[in-house]
N, C-alpha and C positions, 0 to 999 in steps of 0.2 A: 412146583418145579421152578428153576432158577436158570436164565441164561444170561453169558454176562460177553460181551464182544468188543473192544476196545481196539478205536482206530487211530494213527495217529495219521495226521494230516499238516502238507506247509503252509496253511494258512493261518494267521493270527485267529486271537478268539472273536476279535470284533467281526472278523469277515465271516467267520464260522455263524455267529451268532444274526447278523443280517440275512443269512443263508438258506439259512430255518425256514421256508418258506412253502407257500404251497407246490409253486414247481418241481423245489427240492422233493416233498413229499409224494407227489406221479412219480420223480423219476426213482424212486427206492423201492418202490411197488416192485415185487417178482411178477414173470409172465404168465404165472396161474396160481389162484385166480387172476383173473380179469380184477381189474379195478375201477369202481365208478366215486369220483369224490362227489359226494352229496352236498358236505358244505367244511370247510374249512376255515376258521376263524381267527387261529394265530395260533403261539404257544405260551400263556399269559393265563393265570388262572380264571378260571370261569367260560374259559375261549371252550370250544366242540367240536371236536371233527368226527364227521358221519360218511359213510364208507356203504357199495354195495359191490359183497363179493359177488361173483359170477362164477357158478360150479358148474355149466354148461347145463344141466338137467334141472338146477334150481338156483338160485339167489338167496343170499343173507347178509341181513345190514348187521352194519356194526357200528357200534356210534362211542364216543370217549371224549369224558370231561376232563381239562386241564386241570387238575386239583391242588398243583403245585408248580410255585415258577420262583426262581432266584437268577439274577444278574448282577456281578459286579467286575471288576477289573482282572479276576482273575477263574473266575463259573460264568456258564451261565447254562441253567438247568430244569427242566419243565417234568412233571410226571403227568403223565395222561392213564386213567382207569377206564375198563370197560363199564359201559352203562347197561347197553342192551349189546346183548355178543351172540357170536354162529353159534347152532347148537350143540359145537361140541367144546366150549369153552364155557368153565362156570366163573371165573374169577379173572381179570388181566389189571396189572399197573406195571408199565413202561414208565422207566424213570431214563430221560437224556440226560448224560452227565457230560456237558463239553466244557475242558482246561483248558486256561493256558500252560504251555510246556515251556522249558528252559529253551530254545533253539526259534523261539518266536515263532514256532505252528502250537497247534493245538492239539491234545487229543479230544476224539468224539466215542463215549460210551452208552450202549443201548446194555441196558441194565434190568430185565427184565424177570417178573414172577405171574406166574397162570397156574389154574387147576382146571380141570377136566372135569365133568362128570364122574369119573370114574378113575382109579388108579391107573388100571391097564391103560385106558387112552392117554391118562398123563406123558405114560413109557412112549406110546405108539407116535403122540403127537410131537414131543422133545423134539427129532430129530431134524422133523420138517420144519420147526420153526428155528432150530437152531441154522438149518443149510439155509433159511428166507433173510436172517439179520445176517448171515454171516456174507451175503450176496449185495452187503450195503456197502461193504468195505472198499470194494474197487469204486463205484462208485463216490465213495464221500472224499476219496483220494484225489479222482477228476474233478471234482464239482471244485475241490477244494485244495488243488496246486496251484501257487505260484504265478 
C-alpha cells in the first residue's frame, strides 16, 4: 500500500532541513498511540530511531533504520525502513522528500509504502495511517511559518 501526503510550507529548505529534529518528531506523533522515543539519532544514513507504541492493554516497539539520506541546495531527503515493527505491519519505508519551491518555502512529503500481514488488514489499516500522516500537515505549517 502506498500513501503519499504533500505539504507545502513558508519556510525555506535550509530551515525545513535544520527542523528535522527530534522535537520535530514528539511533536508529529498522533495522540494514540502514545508515543515513547527510545532513541533517536538524526536522519543520516545508518542514524535509528526506536519507538514504543502504547495500545493501553499492551506495548510495541518499533525501531527504523535510515537507509537513505540526500542533501543538497535544492532536496534534502532521508528514507527510514522498518526493522522490527507492531505486529500488524510486515514491511514499512517512509521516504521524506523536502523541496525547495519557487516562492522560497518548501515543500515537505511523507512518501510512504507498508504491507500487512495480510491483504485485508492492508484495506483495514490504509485509512488510519493515511488520517495519522495526513494530521502532520497543520503541524509542519506551524512548526514551519515564517
Amino acid at each position: 500500500m502506498k500513501i503519499k501526503i504533500r505539504t507545502r510550507v513558508k519556510a525555506d529548505l535550509q530551515t525545513v532541513r535544520e527542523g528535522f529534529t527530534e522535537k520535530l518528531f514528539l511533536k508529529l506523533n498522533p495522540p494514540f498511540p502514545p508515543v515513547k522515543l527510545l532513541r533517536f539519532d538524526g536522519c543520516k544514513k545508518g542514524d535509528k530511531v526506536e519507538l514504543e507504541l502504547n495500545f493501553i492493554f499492551f506495548k510495541q516497539t518499533w525501531e527504523s533504520l535510515i537507509t537513505h539520506d540526500l542533501s543538497n541546495e535544492t532536496i534534502f531527503s532521508f528514507v527510514d525502513e522498518g526493522v522490527r515493527l507492531p505486529f500488524f505491519l510486515k514491511s514499512w519505508k517512509h521516504h521524506h522528500i523536502n523541496e525547495a519551491i519557487e516562492n522560497g518555502g518548501a515543500s515537505i512529503t511523507d512518501d510512504i509504502e507498508f504491507t500487512t500481514p495480510a491483504l485485508l488488514t492492508n484495506w483495514l489499516l490504509y485509512p488510519i495511517l493515511y488520517l495519522q500522516f495526513l494530521y502532520r500537515k497543520p503541524i509542519y505549517r506551524k512548526v514551519f511559518s515564517k
